[in-house]
C-alpha positions as a Markdown table, in Angstrom:
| # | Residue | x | y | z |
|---|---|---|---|---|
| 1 | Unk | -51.4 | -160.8 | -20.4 |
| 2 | Unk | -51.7 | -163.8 | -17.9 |
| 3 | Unk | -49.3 | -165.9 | -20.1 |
| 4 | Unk | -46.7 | -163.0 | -19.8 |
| 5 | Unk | -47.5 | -162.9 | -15.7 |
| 6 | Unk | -46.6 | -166.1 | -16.0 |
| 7 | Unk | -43.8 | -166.6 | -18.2 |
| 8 | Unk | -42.5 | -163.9 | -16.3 |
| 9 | Unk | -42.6 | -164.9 | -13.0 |
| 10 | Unk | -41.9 | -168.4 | -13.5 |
| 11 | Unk | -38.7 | -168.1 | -15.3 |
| 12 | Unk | -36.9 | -165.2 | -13.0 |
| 13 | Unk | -38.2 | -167.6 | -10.0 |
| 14 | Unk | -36.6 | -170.2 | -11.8 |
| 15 | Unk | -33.6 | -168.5 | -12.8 |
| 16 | Unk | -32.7 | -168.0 | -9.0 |
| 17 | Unk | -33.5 | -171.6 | -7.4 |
| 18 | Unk | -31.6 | -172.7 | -10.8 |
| 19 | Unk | -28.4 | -170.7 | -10.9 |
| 20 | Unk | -25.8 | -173.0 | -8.7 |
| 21 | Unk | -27.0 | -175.6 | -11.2 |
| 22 | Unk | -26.7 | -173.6 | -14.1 |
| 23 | Unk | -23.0 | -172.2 | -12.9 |
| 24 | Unk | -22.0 | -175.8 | -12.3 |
| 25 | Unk | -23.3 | -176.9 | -15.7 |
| 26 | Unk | -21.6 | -173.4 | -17.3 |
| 27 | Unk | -18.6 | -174.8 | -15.9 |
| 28 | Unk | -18.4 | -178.3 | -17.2 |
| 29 | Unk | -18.6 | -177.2 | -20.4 |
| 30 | Unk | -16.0 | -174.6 | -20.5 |
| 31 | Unk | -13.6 | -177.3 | -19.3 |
| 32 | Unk | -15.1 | -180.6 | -21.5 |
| 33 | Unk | -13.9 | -178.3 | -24.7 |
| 34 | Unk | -12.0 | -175.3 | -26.6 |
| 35 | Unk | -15.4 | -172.6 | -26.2 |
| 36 | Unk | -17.1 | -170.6 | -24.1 |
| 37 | Unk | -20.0 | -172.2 | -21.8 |
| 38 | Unk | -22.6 | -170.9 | -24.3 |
| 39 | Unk | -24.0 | -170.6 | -28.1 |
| 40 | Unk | -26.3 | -167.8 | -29.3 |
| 41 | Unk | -27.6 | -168.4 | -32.1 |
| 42 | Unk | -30.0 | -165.5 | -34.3 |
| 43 | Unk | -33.6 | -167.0 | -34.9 |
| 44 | Unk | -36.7 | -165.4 | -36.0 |
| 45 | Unk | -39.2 | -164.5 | -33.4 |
| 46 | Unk | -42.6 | -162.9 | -33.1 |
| 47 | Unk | -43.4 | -160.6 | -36.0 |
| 48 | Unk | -40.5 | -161.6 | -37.6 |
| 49 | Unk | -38.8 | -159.9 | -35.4 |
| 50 | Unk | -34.6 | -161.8 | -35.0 |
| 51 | Unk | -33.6 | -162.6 | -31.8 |
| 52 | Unk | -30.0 | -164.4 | -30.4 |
| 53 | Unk | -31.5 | -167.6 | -28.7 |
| 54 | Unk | -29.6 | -169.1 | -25.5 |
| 55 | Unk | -28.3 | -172.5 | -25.1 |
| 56 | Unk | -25.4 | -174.1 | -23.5 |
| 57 | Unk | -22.7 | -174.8 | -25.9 |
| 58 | Unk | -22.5 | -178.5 | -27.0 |
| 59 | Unk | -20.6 | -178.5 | -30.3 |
| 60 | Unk | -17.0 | -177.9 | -31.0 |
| 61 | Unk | -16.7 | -173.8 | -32.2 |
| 62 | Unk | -17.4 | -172.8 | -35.6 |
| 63 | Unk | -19.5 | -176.6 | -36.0 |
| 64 | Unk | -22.5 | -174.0 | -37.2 |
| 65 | Unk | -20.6 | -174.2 | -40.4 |
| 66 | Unk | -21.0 | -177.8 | -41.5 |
| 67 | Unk | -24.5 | -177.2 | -40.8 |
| 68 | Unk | -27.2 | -176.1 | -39.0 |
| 69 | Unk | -29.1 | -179.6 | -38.8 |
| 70 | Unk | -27.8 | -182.2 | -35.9 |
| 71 | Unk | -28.3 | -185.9 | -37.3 |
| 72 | Unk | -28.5 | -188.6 | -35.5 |
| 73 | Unk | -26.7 | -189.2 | -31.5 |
| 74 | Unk | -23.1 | -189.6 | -32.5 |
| 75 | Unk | -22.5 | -186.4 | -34.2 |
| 76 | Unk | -18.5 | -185.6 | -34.5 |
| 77 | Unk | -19.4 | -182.2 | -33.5 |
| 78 | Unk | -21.1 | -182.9 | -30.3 |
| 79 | Unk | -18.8 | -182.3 | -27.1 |
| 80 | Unk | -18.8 | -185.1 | -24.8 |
| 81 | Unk | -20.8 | -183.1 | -22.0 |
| 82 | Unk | -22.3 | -182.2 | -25.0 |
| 83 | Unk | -24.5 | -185.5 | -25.7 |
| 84 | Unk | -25.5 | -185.8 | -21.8 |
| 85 | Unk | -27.1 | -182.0 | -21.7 |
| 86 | Unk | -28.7 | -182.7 | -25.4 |
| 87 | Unk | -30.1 | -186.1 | -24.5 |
| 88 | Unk | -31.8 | -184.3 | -21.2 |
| 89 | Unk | -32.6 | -181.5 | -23.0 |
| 90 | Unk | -30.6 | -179.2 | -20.3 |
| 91 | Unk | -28.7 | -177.1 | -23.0 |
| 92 | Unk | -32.4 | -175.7 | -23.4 |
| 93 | Unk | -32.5 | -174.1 | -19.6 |
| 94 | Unk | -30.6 | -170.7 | -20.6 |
| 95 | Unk | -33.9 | -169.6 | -22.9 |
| 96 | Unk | -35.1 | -168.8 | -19.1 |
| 97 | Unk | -33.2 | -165.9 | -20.0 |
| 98 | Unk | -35.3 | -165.5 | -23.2 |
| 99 | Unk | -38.4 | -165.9 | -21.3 |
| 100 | Unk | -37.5 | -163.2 | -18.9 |
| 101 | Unk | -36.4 | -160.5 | -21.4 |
| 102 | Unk | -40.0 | -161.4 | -23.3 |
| 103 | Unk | -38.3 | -163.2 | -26.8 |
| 104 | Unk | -39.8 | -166.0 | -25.8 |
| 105 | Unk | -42.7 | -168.1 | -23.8 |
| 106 | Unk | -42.6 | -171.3 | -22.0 |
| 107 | Unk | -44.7 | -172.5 | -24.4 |
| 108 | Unk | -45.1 | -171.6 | -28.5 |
| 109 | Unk | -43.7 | -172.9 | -31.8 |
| 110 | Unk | -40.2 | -173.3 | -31.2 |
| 111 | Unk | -38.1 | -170.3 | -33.5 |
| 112 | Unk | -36.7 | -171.5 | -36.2 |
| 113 | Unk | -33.3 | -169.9 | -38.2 |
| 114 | Unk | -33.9 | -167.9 | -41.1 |
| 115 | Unk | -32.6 | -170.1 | -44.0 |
| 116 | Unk | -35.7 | -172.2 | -43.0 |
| 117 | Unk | -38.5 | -169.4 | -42.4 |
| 118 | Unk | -37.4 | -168.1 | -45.8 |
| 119 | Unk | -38.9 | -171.2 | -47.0 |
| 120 | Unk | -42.3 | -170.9 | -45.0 |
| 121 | Unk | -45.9 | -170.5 | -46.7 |
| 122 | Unk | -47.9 | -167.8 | -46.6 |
| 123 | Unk | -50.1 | -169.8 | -44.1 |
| 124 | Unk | -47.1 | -170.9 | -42.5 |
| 125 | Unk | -45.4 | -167.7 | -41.4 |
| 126 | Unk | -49.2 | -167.2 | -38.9 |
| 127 | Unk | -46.4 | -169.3 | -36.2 |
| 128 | Unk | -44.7 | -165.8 | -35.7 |
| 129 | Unk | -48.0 | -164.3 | -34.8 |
| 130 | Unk | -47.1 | -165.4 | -31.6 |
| 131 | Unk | -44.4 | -165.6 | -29.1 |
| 132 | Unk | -41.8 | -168.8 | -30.0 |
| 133 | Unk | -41.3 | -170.9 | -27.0 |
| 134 | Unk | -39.3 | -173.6 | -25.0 |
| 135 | Unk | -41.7 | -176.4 | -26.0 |
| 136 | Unk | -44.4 | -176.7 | -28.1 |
| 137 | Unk | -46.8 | -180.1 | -29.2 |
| 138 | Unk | -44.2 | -180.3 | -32.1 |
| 139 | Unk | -41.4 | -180.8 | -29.8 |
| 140 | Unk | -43.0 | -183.4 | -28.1 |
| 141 | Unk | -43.9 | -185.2 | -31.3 |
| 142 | Unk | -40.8 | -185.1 | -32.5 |
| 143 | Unk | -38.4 | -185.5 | -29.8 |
| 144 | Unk | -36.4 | -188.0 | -31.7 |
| 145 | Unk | -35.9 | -185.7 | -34.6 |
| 146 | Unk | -32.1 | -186.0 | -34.7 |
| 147 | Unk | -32.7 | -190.1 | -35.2 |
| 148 | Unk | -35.3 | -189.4 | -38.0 |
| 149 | Unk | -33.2 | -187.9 | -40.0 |
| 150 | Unk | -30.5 | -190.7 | -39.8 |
| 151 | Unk | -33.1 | -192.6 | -42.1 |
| 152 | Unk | -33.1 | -190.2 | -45.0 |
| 153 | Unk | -29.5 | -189.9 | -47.6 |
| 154 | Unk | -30.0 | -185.8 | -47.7 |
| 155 | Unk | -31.2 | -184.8 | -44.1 |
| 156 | Unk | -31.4 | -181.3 | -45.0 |
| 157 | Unk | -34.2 | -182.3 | -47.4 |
| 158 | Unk | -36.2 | -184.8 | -45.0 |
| 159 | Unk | -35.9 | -181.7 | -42.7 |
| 160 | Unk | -37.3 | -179.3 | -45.3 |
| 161 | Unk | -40.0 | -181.3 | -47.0 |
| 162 | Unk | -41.4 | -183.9 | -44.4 |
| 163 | Unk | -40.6 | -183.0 | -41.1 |
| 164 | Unk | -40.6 | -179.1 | -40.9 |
| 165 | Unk | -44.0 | -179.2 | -42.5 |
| 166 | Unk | -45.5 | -181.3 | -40.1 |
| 167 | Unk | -44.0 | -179.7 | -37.0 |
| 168 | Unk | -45.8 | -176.0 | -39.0 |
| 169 | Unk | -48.8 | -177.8 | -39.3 |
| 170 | Unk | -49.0 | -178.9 | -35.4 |
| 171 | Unk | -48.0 | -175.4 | -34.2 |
| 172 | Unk | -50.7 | -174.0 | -36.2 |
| 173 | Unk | -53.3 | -176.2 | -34.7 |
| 174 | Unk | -51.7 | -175.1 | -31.4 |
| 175 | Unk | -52.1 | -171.6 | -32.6 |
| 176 | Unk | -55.9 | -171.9 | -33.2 |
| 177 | Unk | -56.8 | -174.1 | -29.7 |
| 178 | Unk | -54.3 | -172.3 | -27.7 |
| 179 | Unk | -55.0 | -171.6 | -24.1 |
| 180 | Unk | -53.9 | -171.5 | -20.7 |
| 181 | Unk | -54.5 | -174.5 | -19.8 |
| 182 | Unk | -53.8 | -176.1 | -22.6 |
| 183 | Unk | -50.2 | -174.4 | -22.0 |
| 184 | Unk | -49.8 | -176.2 | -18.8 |
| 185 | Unk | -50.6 | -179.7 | -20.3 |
| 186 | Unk | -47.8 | -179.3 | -22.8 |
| 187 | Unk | -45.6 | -178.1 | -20.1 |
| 188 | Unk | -46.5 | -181.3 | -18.4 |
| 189 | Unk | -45.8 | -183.3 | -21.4 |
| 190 | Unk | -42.9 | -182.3 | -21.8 |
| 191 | Unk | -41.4 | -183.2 | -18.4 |
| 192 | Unk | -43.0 | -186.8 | -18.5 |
| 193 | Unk | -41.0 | -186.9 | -21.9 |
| 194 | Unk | -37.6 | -185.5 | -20.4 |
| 195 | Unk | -38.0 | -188.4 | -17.6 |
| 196 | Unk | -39.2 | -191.3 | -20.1 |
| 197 | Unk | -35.9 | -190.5 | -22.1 |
């Protein structure tokens, strides 16, 4: 109940100090590109339960169907305001929306599309027990992710089998120890990382 109080408030308090910001960013991308100024995309969240998750549009339309996996910086589908709001992570700041409507939390295993959950172990699927969030310890661990891939000749598969196992396996640990305050230190975190990048 407090996290809810908290997600709650935060985000709609949020939401209004943010929303010049947010209509200025809304802007730039509707005039960097052919597109609206944001993507919705369907991911799983708690109890299995789908959900369209909110981000600021930073592909070209339709780039969903080359693939649902970004690799590397200098994807051909990227906009050019596109990279910037990536890189800073500011495409995320529409989930506020998600986090208001109760879809989301600030803080929980990030939600993940179908095609992949479809893949998840029985122990695996305990992440949707819970509420997906912004940012999670995964997140922070693997903030590079789009780089890591670039290593691998099938990305898709790195993804699959190394990476996306891992991140399960941190969110369940998350799962187990999770708590308030333990919320705000990944919160925390995650704004030391946004500044370090």
């Amino acid at each position: 109940m407090l996290k809810r109080i908290f997600d709650f408030t935060i985000s709609l308090i949020a939401l209004i100090i943010l929303s010049p910001f947010l209509l200025v960013i809304a802007l730039f991308v509707i005039f960097d590109s052919k597109g609206g100024a944001f993507y919705i995309q369907s991911r799983v969240g708690k109890n299995f339960k789908p959900f369209g998750i909110i981000k600021f549009r930073t592909m070209k339309p339709d780039s969903d169907k080359m693939g649902l996996l970004t690799v590397g910086g200098n994807d051909s589908r990227i906009t050019k305001i596109g990279y910037y709001l990536r890189k800073y992570k500011i495409d995320e700041l529409p989930q506020l929306i998600n986090v208001l409507l109760g879809e989301m939390s600030f803080v929980g295993p990030r939600p993940e599309v179908k095609k992949y959950v479809d893949l998840y172990a029985d122990e695996q699927k305990k992440v949707l027990n819970v509420r997906p969030g912004i940012t999670d310890i995964a997140s922070i661990n693997y903030s590079n992710e789009n780089e890591l891939l670039t290593k691998y000749s099938d990305a898709e598969t790195a993804y699959i089998e190394i990476v996306m196992p891992a991140k399960l396996k941190l969110n369940l640990e998350y799962i187990r120890h999770q708590n308030f305050i333990s919320d705000i230190k990944i919160i925390i975190q995650t704004i030391v990382k946004l500044f370090i990048r």
